[in-house]
C-alpha positions as CSV (number, residue, x, y, z in Angstrom):
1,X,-8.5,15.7,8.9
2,X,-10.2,13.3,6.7
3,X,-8.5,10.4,4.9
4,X,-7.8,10.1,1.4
5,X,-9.6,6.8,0.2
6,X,-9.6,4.4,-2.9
7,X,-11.0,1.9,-3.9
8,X,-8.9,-1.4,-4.9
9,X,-8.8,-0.6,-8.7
10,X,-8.0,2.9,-7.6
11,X,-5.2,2.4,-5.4
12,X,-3.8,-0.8,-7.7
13,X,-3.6,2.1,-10.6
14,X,-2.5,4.6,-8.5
15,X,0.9,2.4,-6.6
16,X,1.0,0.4,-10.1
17,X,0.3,-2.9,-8.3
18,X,-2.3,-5.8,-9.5
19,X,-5.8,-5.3,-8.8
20,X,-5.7,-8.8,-7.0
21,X,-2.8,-8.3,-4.8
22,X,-4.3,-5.3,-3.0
23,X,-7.5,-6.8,-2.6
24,X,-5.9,-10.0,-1.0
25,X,-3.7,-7.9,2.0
26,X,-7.3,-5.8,2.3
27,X,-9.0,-9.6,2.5
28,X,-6.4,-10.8,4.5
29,X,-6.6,-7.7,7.4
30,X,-2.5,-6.7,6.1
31,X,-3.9,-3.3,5.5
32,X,-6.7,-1.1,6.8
33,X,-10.0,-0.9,5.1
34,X,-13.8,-0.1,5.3
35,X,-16.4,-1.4,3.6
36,X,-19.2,0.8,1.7
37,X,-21.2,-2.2,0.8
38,X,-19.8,-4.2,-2.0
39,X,-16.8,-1.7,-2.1
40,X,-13.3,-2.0,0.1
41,X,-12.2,1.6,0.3
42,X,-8.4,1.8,1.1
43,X,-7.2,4.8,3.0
44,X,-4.2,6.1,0.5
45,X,-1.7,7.5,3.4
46,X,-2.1,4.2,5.5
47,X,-1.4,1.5,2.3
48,X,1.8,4.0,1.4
49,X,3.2,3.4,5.1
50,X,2.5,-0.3,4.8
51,X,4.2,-0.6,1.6
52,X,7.6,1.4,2.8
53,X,7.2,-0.6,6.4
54,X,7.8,-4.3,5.4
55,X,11.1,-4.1,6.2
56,X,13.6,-8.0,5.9
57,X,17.5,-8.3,4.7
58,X,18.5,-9.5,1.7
59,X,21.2,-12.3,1.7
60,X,24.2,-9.3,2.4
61,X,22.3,-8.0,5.4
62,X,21.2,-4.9,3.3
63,X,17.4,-3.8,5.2
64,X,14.7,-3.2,2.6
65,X,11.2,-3.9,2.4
66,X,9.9,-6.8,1.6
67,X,8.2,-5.3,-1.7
68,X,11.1,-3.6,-3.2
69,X,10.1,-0.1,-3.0
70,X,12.0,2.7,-1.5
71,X,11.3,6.0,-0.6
72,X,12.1,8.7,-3.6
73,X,13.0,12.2,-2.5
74,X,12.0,15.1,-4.0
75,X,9.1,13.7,-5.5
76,X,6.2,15.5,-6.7
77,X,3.7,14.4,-3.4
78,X,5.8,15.2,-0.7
């Protein structure tokens, strides 16, 4: 199966993050990427599992990620 890719402005619009921020963990090797010359294509699935992965405890030992985000059932791409 072929991946679903993004660009950087595409997948900052698409998780509602800064443009900036997903270029950095892309710049940084935090995420996987390819190049297509000037462009860093994202692949969609892969950025979604490293956004739900990042995984610390808050000060009353509650586990979440590091970025806030949670998991929503029932949602319209599952």
């Amino acid at each position: 199966m072929v991946p679903t890719m993004a660009t950087v402005n595409e997948t900052a619009r698409i998780f509602g993050l800064a443009k900036h921020f997903v270029r950095r963990l892309a710049l940084e090797g935090k995420i996987k990427h390819v190049r297509a010359g000037k462009k860093i294509l994202i692949n969609l699935e892969l950025f979604k599992n490293y956004l739900y992965e990042c995984p610390v405890e808050d000060s009353e030992n509650r586990i979440s990620n590091k970025f806030g985000i949670s998991k929503v059932e029932g949602g319209h791409n599952e």
